[in-house]
NUGU-937798 format. One record per residue: residue in three letters; x, y, z of N, C-alpha, C, CB in turn; residue number from 1. Coordinates in Angstrom, 3 decimals. Glycine has a CB too. Layout:
% residues N
res, n_east, n_north, n_up, ca_east, ca_north, ca_up, c_east, c_north, c_up, cb_east, cb_north, cb_up, n
Ala, X, Y, Z, X, Y, Z, X, Y, Z, X, Y, Z, NUM;
...
% end
This chain:
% residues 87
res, n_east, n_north, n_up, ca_east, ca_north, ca_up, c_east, c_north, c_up, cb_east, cb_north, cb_up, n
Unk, -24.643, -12.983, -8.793, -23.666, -13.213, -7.752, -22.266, -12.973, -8.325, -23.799, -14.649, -7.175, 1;
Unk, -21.703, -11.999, -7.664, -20.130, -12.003, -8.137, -18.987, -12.752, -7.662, -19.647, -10.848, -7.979, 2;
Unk, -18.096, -13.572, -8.754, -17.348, -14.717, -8.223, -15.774, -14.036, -7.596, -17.146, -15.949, -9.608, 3;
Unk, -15.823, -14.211, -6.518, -14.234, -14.295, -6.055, -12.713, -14.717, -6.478, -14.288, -14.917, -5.247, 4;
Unk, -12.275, -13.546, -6.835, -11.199, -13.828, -7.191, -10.092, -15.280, -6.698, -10.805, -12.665, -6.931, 5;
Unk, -9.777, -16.219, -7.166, -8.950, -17.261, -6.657, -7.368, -16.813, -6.261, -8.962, -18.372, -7.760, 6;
Unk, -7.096, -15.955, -5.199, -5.799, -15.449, -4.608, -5.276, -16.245, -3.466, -5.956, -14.048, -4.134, 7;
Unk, -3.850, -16.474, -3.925, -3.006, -16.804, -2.323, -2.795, -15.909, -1.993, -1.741, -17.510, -2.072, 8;
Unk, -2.508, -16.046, -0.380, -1.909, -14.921, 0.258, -0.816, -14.609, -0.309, -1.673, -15.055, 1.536, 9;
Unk, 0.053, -14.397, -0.996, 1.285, -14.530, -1.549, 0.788, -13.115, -2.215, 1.746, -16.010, -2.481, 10;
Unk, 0.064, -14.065, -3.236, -0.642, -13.046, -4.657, -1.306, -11.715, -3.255, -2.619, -14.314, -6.069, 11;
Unk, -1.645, -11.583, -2.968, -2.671, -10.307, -2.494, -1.354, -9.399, -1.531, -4.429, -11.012, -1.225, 12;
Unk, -0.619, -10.241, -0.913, 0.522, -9.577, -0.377, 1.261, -8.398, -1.603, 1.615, -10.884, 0.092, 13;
Unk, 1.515, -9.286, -2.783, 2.519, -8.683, -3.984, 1.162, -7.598, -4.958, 3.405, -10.446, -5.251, 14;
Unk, 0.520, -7.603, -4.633, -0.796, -6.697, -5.250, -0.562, -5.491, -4.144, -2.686, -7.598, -5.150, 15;
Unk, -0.750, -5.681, -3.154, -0.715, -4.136, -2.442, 1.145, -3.633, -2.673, -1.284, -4.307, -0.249, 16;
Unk, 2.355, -4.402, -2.641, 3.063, -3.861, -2.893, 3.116, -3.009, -4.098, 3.691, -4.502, -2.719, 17;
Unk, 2.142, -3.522, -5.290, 2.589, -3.105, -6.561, 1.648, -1.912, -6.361, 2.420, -4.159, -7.930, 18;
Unk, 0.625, -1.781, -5.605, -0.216, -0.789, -5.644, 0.416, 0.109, -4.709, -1.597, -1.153, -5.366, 19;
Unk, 1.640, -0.285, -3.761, 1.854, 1.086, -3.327, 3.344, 1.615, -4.029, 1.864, 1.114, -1.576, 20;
Unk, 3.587, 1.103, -4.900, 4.717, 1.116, -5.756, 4.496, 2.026, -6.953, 5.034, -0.267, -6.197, 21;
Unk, 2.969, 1.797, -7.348, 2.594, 2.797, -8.170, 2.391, 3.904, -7.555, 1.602, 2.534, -8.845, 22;
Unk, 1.401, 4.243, -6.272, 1.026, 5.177, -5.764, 2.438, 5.862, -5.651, 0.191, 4.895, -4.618, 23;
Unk, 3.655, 5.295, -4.998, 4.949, 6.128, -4.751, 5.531, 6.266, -5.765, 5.882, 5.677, -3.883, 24;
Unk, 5.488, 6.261, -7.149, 5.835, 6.828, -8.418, 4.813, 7.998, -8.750, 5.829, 5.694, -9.534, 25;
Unk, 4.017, 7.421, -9.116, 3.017, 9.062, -9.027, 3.191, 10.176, -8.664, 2.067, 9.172, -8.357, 26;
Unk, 3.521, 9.693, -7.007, 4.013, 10.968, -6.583, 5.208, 11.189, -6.538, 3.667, 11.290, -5.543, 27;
Unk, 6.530, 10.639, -7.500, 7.665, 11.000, -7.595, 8.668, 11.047, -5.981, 7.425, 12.302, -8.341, 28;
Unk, 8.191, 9.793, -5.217, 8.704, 9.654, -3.831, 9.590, 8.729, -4.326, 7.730, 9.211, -2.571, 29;
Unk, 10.947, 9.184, -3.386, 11.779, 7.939, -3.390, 11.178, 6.983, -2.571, 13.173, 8.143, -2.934, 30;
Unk, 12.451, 5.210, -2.383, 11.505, 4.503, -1.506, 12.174, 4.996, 0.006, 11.480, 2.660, -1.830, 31;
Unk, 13.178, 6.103, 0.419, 13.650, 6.459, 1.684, 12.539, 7.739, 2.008, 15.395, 6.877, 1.645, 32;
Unk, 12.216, 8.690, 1.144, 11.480, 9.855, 1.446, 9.992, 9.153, 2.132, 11.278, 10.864, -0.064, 33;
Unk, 9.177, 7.775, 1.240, 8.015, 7.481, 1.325, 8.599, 6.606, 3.038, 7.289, 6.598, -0.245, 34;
Unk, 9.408, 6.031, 3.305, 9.722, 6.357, 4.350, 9.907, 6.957, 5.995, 9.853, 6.408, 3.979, 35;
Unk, 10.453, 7.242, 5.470, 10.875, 8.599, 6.565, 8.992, 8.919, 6.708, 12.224, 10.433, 5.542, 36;
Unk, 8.398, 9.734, 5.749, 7.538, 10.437, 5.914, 6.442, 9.111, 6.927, 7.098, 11.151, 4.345, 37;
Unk, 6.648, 8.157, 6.821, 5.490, 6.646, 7.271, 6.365, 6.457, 8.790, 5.648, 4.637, 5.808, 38;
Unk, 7.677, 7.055, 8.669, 8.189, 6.807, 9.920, 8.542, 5.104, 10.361, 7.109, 7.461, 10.850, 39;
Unk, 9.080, 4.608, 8.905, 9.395, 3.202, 8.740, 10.731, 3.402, 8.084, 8.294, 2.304, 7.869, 40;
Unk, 11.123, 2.327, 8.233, 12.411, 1.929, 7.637, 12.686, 1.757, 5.829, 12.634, 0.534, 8.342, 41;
Unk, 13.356, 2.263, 5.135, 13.376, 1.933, 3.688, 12.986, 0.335, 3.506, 14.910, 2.280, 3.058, 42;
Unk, 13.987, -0.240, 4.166, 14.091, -2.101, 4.255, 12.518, -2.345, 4.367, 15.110, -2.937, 5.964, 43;
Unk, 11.751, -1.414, 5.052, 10.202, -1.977, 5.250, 9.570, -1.647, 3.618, 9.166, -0.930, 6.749, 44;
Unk, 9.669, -0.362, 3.482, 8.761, 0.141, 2.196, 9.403, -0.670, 0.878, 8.891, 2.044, 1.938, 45;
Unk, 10.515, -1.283, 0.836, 10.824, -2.190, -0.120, 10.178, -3.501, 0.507, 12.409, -2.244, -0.424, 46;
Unk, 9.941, -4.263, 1.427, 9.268, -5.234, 1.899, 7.916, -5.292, 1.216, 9.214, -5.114, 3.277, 47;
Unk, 7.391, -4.312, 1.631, 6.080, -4.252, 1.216, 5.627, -3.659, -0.353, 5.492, -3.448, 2.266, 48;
Unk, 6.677, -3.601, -1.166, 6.765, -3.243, -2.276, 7.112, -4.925, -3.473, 7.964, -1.967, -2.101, 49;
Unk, 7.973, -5.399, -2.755, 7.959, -6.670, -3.086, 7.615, -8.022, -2.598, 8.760, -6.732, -3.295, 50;
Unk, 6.382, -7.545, -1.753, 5.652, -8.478, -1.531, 6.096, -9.189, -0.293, 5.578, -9.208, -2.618, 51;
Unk, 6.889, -9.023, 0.501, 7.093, -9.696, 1.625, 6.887, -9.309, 2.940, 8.090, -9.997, 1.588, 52;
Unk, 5.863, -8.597, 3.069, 5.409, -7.680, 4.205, 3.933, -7.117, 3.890, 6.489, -6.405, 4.381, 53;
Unk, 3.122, -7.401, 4.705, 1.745, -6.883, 4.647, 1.488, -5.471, 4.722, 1.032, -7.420, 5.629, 54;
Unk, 0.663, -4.690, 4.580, 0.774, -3.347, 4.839, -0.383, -3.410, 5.882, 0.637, -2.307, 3.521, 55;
Unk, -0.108, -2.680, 7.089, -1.038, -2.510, 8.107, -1.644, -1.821, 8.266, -0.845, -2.513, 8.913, 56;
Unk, -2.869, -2.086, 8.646, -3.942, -1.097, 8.615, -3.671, 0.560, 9.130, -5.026, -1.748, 9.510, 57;
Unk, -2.473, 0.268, 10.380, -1.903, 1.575, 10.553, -1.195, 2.235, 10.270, -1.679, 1.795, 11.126, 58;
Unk, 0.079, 1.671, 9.281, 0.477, 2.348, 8.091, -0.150, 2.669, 7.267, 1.144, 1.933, 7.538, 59;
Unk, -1.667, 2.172, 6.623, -2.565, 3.156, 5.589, -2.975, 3.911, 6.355, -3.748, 2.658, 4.747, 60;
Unk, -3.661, 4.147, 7.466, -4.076, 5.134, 8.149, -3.040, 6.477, 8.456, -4.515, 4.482, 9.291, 61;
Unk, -1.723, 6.334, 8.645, -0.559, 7.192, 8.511, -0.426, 8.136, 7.066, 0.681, 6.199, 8.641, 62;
Unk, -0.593, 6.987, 6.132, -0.521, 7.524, 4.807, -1.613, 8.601, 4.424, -0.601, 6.388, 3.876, 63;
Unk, -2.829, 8.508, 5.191, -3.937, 9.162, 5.401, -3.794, 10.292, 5.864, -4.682, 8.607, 6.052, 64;
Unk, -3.022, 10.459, 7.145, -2.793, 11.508, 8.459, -1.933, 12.193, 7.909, -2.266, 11.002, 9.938, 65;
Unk, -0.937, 11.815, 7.270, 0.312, 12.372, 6.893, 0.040, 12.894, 5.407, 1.537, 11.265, 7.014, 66;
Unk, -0.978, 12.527, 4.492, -1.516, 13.351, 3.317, -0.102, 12.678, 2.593, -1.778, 15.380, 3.510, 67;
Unk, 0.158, 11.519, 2.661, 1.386, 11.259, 1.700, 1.246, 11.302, 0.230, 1.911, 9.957, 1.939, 68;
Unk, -0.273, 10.586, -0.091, -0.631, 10.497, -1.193, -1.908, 11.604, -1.434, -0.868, 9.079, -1.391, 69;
Unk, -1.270, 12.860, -1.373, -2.116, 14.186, -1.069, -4.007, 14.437, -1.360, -1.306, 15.283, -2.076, 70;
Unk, -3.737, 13.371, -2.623, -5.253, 13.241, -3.327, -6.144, 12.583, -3.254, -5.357, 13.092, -4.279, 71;
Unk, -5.613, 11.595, -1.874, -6.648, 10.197, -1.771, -7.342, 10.477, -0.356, -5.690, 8.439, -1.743, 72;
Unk, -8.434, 9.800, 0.260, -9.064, 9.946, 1.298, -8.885, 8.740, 1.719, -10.285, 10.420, 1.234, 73;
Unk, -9.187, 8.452, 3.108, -8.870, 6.972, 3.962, -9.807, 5.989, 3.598, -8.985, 7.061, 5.634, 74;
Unk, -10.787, 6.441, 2.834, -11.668, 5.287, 2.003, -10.897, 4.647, 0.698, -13.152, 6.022, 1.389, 75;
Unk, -10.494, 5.660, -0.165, -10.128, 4.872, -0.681, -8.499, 4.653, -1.059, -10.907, 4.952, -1.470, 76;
Unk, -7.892, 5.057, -0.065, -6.957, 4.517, 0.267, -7.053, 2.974, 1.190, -6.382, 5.566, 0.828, 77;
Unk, -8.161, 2.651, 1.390, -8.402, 1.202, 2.168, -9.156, 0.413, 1.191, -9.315, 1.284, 3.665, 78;
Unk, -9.716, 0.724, -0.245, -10.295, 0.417, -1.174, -8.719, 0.233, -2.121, -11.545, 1.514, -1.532, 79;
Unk, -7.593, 0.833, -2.309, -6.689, -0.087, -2.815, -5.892, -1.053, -2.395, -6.096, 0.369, -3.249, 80;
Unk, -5.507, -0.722, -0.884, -4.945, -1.686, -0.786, -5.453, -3.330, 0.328, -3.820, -0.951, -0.509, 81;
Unk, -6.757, -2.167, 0.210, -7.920, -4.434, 1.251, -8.817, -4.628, 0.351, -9.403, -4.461, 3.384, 82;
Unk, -9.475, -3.461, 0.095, -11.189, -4.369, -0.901, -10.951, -4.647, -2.190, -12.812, -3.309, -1.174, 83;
Unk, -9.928, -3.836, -2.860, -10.010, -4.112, -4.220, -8.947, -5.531, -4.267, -9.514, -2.656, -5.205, 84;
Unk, -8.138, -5.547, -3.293, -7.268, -6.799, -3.302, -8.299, -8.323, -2.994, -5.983, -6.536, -1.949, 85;
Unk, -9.136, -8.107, -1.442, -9.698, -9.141, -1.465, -11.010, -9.120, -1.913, -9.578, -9.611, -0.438, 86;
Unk, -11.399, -8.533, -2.878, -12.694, -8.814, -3.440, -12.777, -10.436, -4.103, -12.964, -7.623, -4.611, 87;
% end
């Protein structure tokens, strides 16, 4: 049986920011370009970069549509930032 990670919402909020913080270095995006391209506000993609904003299922799905992160598929682009968080 595999044991569950012990996370607050807090902690799993600041895990997908950092995971999309990496993903938008990788690809050498500013945080206005990653933006624009999500069709959100900078003030949001720093929100959700430092943890004070959830990322919604339809902003990963955008990130998907829009090929932001050119190399990932909508699996596992939903495998970094829900399953691997709430496992």
């Amino acid at each position: 049986m595999t044991k569950r990670k012990k996370m607050s919402k807090n902690d799993r909020i600041s895990q997908m920011g950092k995971q999309l913080s990496g993903l938008r270095n990788k690809e050498r995006l500013t945080i206005e370009e990653l933006a624009e391209k999500l069709d959100v506000s900078s003030r949001m993609i720093y929100n959700y970069e430092n943890g004070y904003n959830v990322i919604s299922i339809e902003v990963i799905v955008k990130m998907y549509e829009r090929k932001v992160f050119k190399d990932r598929t909508l699996e596992e682009l939903a495998d970094i930032f829900i399953i691997q968080i709430y496992k």
